[in-house]
PLY file of the C-alpha trace (Angstrom):
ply
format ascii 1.0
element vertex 425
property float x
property float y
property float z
element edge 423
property int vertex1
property int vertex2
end_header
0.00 0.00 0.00
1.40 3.65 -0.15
0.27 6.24 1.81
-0.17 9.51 0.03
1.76 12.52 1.03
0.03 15.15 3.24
0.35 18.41 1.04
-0.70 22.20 2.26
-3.90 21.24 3.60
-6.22 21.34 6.62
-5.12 17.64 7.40
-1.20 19.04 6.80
-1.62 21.64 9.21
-3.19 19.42 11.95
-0.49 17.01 11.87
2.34 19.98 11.88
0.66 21.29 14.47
0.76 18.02 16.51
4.67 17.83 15.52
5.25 21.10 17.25
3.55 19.74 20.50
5.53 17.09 20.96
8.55 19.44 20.64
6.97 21.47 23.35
6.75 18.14 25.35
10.20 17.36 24.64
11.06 21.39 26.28
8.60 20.92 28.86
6.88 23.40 27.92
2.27 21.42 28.24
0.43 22.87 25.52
-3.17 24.12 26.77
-4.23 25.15 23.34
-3.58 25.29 19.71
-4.84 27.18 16.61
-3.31 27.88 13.13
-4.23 30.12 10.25
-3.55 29.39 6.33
-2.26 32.97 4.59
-0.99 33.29 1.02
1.58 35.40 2.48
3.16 35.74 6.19
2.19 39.02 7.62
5.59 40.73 8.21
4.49 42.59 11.29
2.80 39.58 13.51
3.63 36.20 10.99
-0.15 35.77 11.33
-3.20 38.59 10.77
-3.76 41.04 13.48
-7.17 39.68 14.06
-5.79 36.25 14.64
-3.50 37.52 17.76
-6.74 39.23 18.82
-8.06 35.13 19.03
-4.69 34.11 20.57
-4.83 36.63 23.32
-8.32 35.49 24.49
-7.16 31.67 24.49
-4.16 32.74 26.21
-6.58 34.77 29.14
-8.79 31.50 28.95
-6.36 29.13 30.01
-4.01 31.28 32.27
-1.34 30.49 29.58
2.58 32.12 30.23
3.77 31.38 26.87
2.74 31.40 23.49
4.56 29.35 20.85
4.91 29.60 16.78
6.07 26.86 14.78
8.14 29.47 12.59
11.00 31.55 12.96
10.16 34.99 13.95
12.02 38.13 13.85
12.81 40.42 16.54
10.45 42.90 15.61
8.17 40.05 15.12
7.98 38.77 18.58
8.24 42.36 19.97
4.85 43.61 17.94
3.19 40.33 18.89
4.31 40.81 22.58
2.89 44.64 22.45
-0.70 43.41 20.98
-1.25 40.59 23.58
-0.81 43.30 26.02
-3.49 44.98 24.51
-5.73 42.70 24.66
-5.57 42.31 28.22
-2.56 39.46 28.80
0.23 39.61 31.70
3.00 41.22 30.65
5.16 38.51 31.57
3.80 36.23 28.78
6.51 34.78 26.27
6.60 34.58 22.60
8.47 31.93 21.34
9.44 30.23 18.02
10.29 26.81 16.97
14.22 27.18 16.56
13.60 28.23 20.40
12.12 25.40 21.12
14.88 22.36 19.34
17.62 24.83 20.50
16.18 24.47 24.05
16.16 20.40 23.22
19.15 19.91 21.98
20.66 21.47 24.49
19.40 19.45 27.14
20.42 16.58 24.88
23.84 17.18 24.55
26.75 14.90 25.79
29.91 15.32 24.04
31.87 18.46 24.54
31.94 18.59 21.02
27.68 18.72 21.00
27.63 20.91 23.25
29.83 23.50 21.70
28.03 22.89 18.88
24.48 23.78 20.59
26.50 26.52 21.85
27.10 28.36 18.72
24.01 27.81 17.60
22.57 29.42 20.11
24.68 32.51 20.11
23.79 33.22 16.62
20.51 32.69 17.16
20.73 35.55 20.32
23.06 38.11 18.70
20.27 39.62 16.66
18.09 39.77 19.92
20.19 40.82 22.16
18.08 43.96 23.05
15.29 41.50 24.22
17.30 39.06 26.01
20.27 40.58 27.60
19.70 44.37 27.48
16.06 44.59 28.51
16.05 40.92 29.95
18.95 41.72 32.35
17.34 45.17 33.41
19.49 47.41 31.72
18.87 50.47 29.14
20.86 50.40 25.98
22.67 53.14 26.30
25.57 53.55 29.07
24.34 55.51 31.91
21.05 55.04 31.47
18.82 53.98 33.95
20.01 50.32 35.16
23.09 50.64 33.63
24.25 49.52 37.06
27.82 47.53 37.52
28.37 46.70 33.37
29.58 49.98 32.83
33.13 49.60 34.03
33.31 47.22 31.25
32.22 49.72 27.84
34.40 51.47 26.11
34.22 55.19 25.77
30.75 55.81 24.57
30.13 52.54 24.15
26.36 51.81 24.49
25.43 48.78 26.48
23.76 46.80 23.45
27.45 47.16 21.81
29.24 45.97 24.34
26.59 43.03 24.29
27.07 42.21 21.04
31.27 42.37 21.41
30.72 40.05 23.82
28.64 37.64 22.10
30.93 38.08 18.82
33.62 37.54 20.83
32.18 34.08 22.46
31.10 33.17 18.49
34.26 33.15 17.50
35.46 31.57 20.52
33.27 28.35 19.94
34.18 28.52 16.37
37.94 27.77 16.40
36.89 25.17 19.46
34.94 23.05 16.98
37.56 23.85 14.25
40.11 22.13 16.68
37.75 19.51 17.41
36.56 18.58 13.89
40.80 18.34 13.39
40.82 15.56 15.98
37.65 14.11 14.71
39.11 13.57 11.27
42.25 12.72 12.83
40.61 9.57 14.52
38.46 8.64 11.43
41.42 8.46 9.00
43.18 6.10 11.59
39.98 4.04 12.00
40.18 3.91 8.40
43.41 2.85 8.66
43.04 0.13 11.35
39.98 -1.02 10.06
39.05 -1.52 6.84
35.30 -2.82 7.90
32.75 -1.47 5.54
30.30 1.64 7.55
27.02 1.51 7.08
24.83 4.53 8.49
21.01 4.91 9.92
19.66 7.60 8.52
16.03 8.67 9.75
13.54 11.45 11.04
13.62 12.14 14.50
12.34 9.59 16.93
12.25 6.85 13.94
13.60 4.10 15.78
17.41 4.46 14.96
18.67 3.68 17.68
16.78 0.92 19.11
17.22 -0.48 15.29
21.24 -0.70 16.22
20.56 -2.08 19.66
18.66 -4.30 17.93
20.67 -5.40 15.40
24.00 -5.28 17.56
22.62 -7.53 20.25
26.09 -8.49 21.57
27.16 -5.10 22.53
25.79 -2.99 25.76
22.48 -1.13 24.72
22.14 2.32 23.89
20.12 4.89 25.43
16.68 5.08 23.49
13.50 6.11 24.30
10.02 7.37 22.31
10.33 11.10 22.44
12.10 13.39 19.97
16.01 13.80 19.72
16.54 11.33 22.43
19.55 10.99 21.51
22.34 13.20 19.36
25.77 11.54 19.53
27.09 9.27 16.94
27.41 5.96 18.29
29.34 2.94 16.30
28.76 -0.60 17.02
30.61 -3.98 15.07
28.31 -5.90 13.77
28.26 -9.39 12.29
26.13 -10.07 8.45
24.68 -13.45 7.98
27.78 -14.64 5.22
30.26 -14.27 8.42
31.57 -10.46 7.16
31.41 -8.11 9.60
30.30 -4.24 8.84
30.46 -0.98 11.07
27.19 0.44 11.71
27.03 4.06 13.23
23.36 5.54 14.29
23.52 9.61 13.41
21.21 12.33 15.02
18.14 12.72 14.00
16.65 14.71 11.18
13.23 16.79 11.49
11.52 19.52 9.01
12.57 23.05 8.76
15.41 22.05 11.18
16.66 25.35 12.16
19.72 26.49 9.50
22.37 27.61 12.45
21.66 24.31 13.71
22.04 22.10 10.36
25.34 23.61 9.97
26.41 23.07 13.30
25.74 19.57 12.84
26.73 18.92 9.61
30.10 17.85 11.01
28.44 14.95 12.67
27.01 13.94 10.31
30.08 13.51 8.22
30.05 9.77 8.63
27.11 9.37 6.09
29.50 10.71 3.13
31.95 7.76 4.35
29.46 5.44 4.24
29.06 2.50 1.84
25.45 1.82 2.54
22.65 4.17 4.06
20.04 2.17 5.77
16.74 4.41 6.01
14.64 4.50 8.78
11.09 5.28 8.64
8.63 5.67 11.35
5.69 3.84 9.82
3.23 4.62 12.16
3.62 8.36 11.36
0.81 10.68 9.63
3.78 12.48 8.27
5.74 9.34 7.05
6.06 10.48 3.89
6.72 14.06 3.95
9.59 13.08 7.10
11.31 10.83 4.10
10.98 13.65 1.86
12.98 15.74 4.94
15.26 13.61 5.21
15.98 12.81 1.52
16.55 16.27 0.77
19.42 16.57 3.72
21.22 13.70 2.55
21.29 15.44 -1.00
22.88 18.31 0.69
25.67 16.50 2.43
26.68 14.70 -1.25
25.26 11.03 -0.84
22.28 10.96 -3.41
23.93 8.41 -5.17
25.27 6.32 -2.32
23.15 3.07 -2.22
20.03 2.74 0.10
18.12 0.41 1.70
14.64 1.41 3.49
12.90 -0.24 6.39
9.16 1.17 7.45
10.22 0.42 11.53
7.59 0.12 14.30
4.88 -2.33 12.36
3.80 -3.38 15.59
1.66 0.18 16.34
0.50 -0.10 12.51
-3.04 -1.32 12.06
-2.17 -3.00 8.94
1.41 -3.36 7.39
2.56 -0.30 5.35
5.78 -0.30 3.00
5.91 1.93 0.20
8.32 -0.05 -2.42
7.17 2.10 -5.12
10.84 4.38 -5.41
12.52 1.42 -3.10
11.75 -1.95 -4.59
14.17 -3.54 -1.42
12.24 -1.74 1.11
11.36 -3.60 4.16
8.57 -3.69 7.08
10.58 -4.06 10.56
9.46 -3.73 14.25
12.42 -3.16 16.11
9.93 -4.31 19.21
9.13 -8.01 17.81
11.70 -8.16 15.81
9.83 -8.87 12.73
12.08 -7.91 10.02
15.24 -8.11 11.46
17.12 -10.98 9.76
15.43 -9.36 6.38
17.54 -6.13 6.92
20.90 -8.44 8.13
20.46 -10.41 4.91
19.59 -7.28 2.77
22.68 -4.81 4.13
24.22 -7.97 3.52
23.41 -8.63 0.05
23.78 -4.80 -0.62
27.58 -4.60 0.61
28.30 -8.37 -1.53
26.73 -6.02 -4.63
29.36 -3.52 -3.97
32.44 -5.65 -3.67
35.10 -5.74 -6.26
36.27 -9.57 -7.70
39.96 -10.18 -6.83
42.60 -13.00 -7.24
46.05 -12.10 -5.51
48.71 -14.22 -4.55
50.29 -13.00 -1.02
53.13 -13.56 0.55
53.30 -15.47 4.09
54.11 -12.30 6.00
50.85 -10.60 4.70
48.93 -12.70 6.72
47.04 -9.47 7.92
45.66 -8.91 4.49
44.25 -12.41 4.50
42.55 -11.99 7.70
41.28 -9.06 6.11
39.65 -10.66 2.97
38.24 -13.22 5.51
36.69 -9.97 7.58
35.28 -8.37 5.21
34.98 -9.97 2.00
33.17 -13.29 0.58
36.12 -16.34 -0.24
35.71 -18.55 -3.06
39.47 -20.26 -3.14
42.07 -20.55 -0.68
45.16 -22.22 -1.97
48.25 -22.24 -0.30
51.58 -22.61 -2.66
54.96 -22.18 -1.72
54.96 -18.87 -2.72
52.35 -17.68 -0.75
48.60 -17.96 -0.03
46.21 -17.70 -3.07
42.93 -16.08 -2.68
39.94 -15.45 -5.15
37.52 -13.72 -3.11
35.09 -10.10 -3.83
35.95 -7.63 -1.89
34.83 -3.76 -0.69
36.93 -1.56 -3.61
39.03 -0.15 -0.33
40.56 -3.47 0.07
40.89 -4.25 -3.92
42.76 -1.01 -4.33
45.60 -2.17 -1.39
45.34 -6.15 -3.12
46.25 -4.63 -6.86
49.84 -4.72 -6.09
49.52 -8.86 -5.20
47.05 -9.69 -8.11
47.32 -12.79 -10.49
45.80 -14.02 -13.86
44.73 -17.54 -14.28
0 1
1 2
2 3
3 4
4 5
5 6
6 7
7 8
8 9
9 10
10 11
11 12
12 13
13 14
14 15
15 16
16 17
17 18
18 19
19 20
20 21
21 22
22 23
23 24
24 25
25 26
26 27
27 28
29 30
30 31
31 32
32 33
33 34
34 35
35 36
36 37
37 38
38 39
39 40
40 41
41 42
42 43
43 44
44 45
45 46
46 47
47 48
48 49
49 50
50 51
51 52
52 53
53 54
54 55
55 56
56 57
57 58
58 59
59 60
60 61
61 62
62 63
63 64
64 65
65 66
66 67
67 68
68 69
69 70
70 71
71 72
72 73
73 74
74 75
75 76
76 77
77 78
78 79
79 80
80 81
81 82
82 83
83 84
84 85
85 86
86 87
87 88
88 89
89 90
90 91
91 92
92 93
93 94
94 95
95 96
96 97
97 98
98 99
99 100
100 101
101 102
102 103
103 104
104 105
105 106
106 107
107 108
108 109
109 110
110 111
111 112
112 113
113 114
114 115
115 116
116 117
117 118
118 119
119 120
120 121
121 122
122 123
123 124
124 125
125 126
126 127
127 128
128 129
129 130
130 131
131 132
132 133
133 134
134 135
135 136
136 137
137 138
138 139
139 140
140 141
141 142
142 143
143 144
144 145
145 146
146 147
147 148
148 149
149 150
150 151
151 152
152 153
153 154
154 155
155 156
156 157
157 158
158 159
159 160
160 161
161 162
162 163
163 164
164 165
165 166
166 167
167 168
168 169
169 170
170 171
171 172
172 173
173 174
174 175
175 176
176 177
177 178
178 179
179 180
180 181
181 182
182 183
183 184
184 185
185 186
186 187
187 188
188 189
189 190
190 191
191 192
192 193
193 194
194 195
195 196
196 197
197 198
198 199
199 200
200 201
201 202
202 203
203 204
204 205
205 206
206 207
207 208
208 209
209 210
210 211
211 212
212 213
213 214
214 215
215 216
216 217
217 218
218 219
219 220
220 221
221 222
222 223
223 224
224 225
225 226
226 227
227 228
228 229
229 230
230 231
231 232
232 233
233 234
234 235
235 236
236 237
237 238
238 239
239 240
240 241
241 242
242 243
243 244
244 245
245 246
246 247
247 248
248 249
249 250
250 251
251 252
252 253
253 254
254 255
255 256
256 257
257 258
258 259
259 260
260 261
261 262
262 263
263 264
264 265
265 266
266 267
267 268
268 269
269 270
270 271
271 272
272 273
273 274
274 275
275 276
276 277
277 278
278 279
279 280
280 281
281 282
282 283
283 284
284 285
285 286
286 287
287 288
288 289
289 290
290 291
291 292
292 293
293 294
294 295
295 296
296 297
297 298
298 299
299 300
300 301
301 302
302 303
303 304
304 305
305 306
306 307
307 308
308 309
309 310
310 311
311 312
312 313
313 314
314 315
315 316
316 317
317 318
318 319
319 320
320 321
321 322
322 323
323 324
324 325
325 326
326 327
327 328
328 329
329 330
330 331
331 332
332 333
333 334
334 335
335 336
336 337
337 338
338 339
339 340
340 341
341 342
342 343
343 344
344 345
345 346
346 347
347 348
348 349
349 350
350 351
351 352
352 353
353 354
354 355
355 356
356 357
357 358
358 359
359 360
360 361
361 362
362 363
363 364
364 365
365 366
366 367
367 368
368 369
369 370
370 371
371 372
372 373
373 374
374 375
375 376
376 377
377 378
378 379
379 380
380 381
381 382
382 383
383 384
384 385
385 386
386 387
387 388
388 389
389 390
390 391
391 392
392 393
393 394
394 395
395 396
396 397
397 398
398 399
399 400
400 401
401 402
402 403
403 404
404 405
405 406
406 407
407 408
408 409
409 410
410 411
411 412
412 413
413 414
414 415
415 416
416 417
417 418
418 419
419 420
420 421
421 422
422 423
423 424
């Protein structure tokens, strides 16, 4: 069966609506009420018409709300004309317009492990803020922006001559940006560092989940890694945002890497895409992109097209694919779309339907890939045999006295460093 995609529709907007609450579950932030509006054109003073934040300030009075919450970027001026006209229609003045970047900014952050992540989140933060910084550290903190106005308090030792406090804000900020910036450059040094040596050391092919945002990635590589101590996963979004690599043994006897990557969701914020687009690095290395699909989502379809379009962007449209539709077990009736994947699977990472299907298909994918050879090695290259046996399929062994004799396919890595021993007949 397919399942049509949702387009720009009522049914569209429900669902993206519902998307955004769980994001304000995942901040912590309970959602009392919800309402949208469909507009040709975004109003450039409120996002939405005027009359519509009339609507929102009396649902806002009605259920003693302290926050209201867009599921679109909004500019400075934005959230200050929005903040003026719920005023004016009676609401606390303490009441706090947010947007979605806020909101996966605010996530992420509480998600991150690595110092690298973290630095990451970060930046991403700080670029988001510079632009605001009248709103959240001049006003916020209680101070005018100009020096020696009124709450200019104990920051002023710290301008420069004539320096107005909202300078001196953003010096600091600029200052912190670039800060954070040559820590990740130092860090993504080290990072590629340690992947050229893992390279090096081992020659295993990488395979890499791919996936929207609470998919099932994770538990897939628990899943399919059985041998190795679980990783954290649970149903909410961006549980986790790490890379994590596990060994993992194919049905023939090879053995591949497989590495679980963060999650992708719609209109991810663009500070934070290219803060992590050095974590996601791995998928260009990869050999095989295994994607995941939540099939129990409305918005299955449109979350593939997401996620599609971000591998394009990192360079790996044409790096082979295998898709599995995960969580059949909450589906009332089995759902794969093999109409643009004719390999595509139906998995339950729960029951663990499916799960020998996607060994034997990442399998059969990598066998696809590998490279005939027939080399005659010397005695002393007895790591390069081990290797063929790791990671290759063996059709002859022979052992002469000038070496050992192998005919065997191999991942094109490995043929390249066996061209030097190769043999005719």
């Amino acid at each position: 069966a397919r399942r049509p995609r949702i387009g720009a529709s009522e049914s569209w907007t429900v669902h993206a609506l519902a998307e955004l609450g769980r994001l304000c579950e995942t901040a912590r932030v309970r959602v009392a009420d919800s309402t949208y509006q469909r507009l040709e054109l975004a109003n450039g003073q409120y996002l939405v018409g005027k009359g519509k934040i009339e609507d929102v300030a009396a649902r806002v009075i009605a259920t003693n709300s302290d926050a209201v919450v867009f599921d679109d970027e909004l500019t400075l001026a934005q959230q200050r004309s929005i903040l003026a006209e719920l005023e004016a229609h009676g609401c606390r003045g303490d009441v706090q317009v947010l947007d979605r970047t806020q909101l996966v900014l605010q996530i992420f952050s509480e998600r991150a492990q690595t110092r690298e992540a973290r630095a990451q989140i970060a930046l991403a933060r700080a670029e988001y803020m510079l632009p605001r910084l009248t709103t959240f550290l001049t006003t916020g903190a209680g101070m005018e922006s100009r020096s020696g106005g009124k709450g200019a308090g104990g920051g002023a030792y710290l301008r420069g001559a004539g320096e107005s406090q909202l300078e001196m804000d953003k010096r600091l900020f600029n200052k912190r940006i670039s800060r954070l910036k040559a820590e990740l450059a130092d860090l993504e040094d080290k990072r590629g560092i340690n992947r050229n040596r893992r390279r090096n050391d081992d020659r295993l092919p990488l395979v890499c989940l791919v996936g929207y945002t609470n998919a099932g990635k994770t538990s897939l590589l628990n899943a399919l890694s059985e041998a190795a101590e679980p990783l954290y996963a649970d149903d909410r979004l961006f549980a986790t945002l790490d890379p994590a690599t596990r060994r993992v043994q194919l049905p023939s006897g090879r053995a591949c890497r497989l590495t679980d990557t963060v999650g992708f969701i719609q209109r991810l914020p663009t500070k934070l895409v290219a803060s992590f687009r050095a974590t996601l690095e791995e998928v260009a290395d990869a050999c095989l992109l295994v994607h995941v699909v939540d099939a129990s989502s409305p918005l299955a379809c449109n979350q593939m097209a997401a996620v599609r379009g971000i591998v394009d962007e990192l360079g790996c449209a044409e790096t082979p694919q295998l898709t599995v539709y995960n969580k059949q077990d909450v589906v009332d009736e089995v759902w794969v779309d093999a109409s643009e994947d004719p390999g595509a699977l139906a998995l339950s990472c729960v029951t663990r339907e499916g799960v020998d299907a996607l060994m034997r298909g990442i399998d059969d994918t990598l066998a696809s890939l590998d490279e005939p050879v027939r080399c005659l090695l010397p005695f002393e290259r007895g790591d390069l045999v081990a290797e063929i046996h790791a990671t290759g399929a063996v059709a002859a062994v022979d052992h002469v006295p000038e070496g050992t004799r192998v005919d065997a396919r191999v991942p094109a890595a490995l043929a390249a460093k066996l061209r030097e021993f190769a043999v005719r007949g």
